[in-house]
Structure formats: structure tokens, C-alpha cells
LUMLOFI-230817 format. One record per residue (C-alpha): residue number from 1; residue in one letter; x, z negated, y negated. Coordinates in steps of 0.001 Angstrom, whole numbers. Layout:
N
+-----+-----+---------+---------+---------+
!   n ! res !      px !      pz !      py !
+-----+-----+---------+---------+---------+
! NUM !   A !       X !       Z !       Y !
...
+-----+-----+---------+---------+---------+
// end
This chain:
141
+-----+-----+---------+---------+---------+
!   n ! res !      px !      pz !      py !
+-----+-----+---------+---------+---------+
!   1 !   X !   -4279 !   33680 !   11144 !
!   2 !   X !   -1583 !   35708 !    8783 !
!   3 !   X !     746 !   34032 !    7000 !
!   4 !   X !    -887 !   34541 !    3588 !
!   5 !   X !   -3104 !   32332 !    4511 !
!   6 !   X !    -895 !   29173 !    4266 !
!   7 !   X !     -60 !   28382 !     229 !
!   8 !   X !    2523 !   24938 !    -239 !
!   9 !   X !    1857 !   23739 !   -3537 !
!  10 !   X !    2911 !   20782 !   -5501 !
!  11 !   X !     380 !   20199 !   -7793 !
!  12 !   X !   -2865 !   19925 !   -5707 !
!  13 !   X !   -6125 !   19218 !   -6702 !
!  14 !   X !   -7367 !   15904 !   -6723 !
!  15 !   X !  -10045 !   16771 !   -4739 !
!  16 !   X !   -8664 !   18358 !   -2304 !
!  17 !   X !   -6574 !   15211 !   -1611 !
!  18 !   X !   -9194 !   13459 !   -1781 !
!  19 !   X !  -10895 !   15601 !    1465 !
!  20 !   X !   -7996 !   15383 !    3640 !
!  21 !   X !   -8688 !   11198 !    3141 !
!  22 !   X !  -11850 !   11722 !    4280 !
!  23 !   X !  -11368 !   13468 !    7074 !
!  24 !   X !   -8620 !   11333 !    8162 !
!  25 !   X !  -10605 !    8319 !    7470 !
!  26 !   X !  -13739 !    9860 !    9392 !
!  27 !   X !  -11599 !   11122 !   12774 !
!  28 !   X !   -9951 !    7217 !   12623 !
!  29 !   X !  -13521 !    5527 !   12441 !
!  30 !   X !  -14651 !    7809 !   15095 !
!  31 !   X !  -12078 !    7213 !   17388 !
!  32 !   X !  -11005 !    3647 !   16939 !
!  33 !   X !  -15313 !    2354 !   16510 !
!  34 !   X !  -13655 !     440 !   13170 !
!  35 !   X !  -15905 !    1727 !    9950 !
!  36 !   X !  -15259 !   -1329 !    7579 !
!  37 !   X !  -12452 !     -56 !    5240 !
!  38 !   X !  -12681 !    -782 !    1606 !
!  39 !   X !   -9968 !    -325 !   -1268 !
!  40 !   X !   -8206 !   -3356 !   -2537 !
!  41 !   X !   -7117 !   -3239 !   -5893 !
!  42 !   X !   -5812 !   -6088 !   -8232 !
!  43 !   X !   -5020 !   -5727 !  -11802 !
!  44 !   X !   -3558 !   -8000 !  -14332 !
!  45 !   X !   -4179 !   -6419 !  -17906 !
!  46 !   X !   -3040 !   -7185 !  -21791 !
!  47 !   X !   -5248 !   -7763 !  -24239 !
!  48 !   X !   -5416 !   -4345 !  -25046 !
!  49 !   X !   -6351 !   -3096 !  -21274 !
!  50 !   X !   -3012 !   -2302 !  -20922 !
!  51 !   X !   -1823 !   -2740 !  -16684 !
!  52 !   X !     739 !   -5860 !  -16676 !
!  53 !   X !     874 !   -5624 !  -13051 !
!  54 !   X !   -1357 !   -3954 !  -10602 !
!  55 !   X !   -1552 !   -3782 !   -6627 !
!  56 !   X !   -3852 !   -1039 !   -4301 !
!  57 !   X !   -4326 !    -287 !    -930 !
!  58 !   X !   -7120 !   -1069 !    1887 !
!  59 !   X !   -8448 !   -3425 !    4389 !
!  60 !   X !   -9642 !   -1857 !    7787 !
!  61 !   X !   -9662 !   -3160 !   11509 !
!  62 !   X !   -8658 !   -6325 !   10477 !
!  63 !   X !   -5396 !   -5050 !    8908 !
!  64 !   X !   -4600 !   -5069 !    5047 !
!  65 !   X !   -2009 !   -2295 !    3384 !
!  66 !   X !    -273 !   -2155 !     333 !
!  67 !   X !    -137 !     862 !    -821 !
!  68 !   X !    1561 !     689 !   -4444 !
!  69 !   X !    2484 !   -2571 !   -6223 !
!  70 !   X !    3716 !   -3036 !   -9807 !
!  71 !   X !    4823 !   -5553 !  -12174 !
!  72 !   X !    6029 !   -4464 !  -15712 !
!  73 !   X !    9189 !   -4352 !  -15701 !
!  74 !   X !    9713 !   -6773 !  -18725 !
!  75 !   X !    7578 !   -9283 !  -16832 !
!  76 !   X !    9181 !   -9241 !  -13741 !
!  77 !   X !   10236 !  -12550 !  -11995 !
!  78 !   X !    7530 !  -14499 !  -13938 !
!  79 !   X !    5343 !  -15143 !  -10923 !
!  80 !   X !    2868 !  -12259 !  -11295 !
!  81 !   X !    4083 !  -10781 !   -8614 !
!  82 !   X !    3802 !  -13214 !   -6569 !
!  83 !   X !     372 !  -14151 !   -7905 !
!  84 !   X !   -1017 !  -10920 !   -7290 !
!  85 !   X !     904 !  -10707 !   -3488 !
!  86 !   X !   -1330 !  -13820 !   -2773 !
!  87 !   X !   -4340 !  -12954 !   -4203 !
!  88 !   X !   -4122 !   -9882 !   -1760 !
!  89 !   X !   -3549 !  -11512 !    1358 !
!  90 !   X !   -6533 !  -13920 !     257 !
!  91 !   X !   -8790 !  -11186 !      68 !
!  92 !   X !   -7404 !   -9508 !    3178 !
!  93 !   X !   -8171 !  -12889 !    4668 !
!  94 !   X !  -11524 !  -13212 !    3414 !
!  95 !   X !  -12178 !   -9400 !    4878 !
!  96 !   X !  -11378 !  -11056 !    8242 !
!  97 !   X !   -7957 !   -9392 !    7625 !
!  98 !   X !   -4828 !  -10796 !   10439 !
!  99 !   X !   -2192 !   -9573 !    9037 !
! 100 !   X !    -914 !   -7622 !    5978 !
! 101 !   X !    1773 !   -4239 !    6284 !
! 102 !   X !    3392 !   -2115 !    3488 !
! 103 !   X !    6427 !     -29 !    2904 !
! 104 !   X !    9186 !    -892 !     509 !
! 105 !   X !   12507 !     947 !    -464 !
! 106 !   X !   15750 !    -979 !     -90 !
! 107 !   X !   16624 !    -499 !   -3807 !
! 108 !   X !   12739 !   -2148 !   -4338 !
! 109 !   X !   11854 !   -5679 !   -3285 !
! 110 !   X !   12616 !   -6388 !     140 !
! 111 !   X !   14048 !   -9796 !    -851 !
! 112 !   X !   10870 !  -10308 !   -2462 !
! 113 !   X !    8896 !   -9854 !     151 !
! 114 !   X !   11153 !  -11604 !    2644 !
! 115 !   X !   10886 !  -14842 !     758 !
! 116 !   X !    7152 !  -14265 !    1326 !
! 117 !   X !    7253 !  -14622 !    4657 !
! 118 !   X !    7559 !  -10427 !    5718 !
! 119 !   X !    9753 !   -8888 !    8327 !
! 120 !   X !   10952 !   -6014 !    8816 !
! 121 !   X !    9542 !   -4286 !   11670 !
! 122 !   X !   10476 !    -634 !   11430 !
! 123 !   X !   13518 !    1317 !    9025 !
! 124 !   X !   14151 !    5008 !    8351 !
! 125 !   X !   17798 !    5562 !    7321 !
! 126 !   X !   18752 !    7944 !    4540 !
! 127 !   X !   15045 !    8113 !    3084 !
! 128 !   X !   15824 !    8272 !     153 !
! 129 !   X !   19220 !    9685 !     891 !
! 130 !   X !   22039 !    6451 !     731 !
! 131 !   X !   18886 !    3720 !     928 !
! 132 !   X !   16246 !    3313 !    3562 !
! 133 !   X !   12164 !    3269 !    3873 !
! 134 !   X !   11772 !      56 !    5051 !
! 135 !   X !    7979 !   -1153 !    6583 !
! 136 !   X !    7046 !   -4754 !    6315 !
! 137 !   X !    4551 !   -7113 !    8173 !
! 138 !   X !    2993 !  -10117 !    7711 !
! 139 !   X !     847 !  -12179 !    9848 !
! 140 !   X !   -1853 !  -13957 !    8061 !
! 141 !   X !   -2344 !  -17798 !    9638 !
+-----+-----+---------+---------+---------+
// end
């Protein structure tokens, strides 16, 4: 293989991020036997169709991830958040989900999430530098 070969970009295509998922996706199913994941998206919209506050990420193997959660900023602490937080871990219930992980920065809304009943079960220091990457877990009773 020559070095030419290899190309770091940092605008890739959509599709080709988009492949990578799927072969991820297809080695994990093959190797772990679990083929149920599914997106899980909430949205809250305006009248206009506008996102107010929005939440993604996927069920599979009886585990639910948030991927990216938002709340506008002007309607922050009005309960959406926490509206949309529970209608995800119903939903990862109802997928037979037992518990629910995500990532958060420490400038973001660990506090938030902590008063929702997630630890903290794993840090990375200086990411970004002077904060941390902090991952979350909750177990759904």
C-alpha cells in the first residue's frame, strides 16, 4: 500500500460516513448475535417546523444512547428538556431497553443529568482542553 493511498479530509461525504456505520453496525451484529437497533429521535417543533428541542441516538442490545440532545437556548430550564429526557428512556424502555448511556461535556449538563438519576461512570481529562468528556449511565427500573 503507498502512502498516496491514504487522503485525511475534513469534509467527507455523507455517504461515505454513512458506510463506515454500516459496516460497523454489520461486524457488531455479527459478532455480538444482537440485530435489533433502531434510531431514536424526538423532536419538539414551533409552529413553523422550526426544532425547539430535539434528542437522537439508538436502542440496541437492550441499551439506549444519546447521541446529541438540544434545547433552544431561550427555552432552556422550562422542562423540555426534561420532557424529552423521559420520553427517551420510555421508549428505550418500551424497546426492552435496561439502561440508558451518553456523553456530556463538563461545561454542558452534567448537573442536569445528575438530578436525573445518571452517574458518572467514565471521564477523559483535558478533552476539550481545561474541561472533561464525561460518559453517563442510567439504569432503567
Amino acid at each position: 500500500m503507498s502512502d498516496d493511498a491514504i487522503r485525511v479530509i475534513d469534509d467527507p461525504a455523507a455517504g461515505d460516513l454513512e458506510f463506515l456505520e454500516e459496516q460497523i453496525n454489520d461486524y457488531n451484529c455479527a459478532a455480538t448475535g444482537y440485530r435489533d437497533g433502531r434510531h431514536l429521535a424526538i423532536f419538539l417543533r414551533d409552529a413553523a417546523g422550526a426544532i425547539r428541542a430535539g434528542l437522537s441516538g439508538h436502542t440496541w442490545g437492550g441499551c439506549a444512547e444519546v447521541k446529541f440532545f438540544w434545547v433552544r437556548e431561550s427555552e432552556r430550564h422550562a422542562g423540555l428538556g426534561t420532557a424529552l429526557l423521559r420520553a427517551a428512556e420510555a421508549e428505550a424502555k418500551a424497546r426492552g431497553c435496561t439502561q440508558v448511556v451518553l456523553g456530556t461535556h463538563s461545561f454542558q449538563a452534567p448537573a442536569f443529568y445528575a438530578k436525573h438519576g445518571y452517574t458518572v461512570c467514565g471521564e477523559i481529562p483535558d478533552y476539550p482542553s481545561g474541561y472533561a468528556q464525561l460518559f453517563l449511565r442510567k439504569v432503567l427500573v
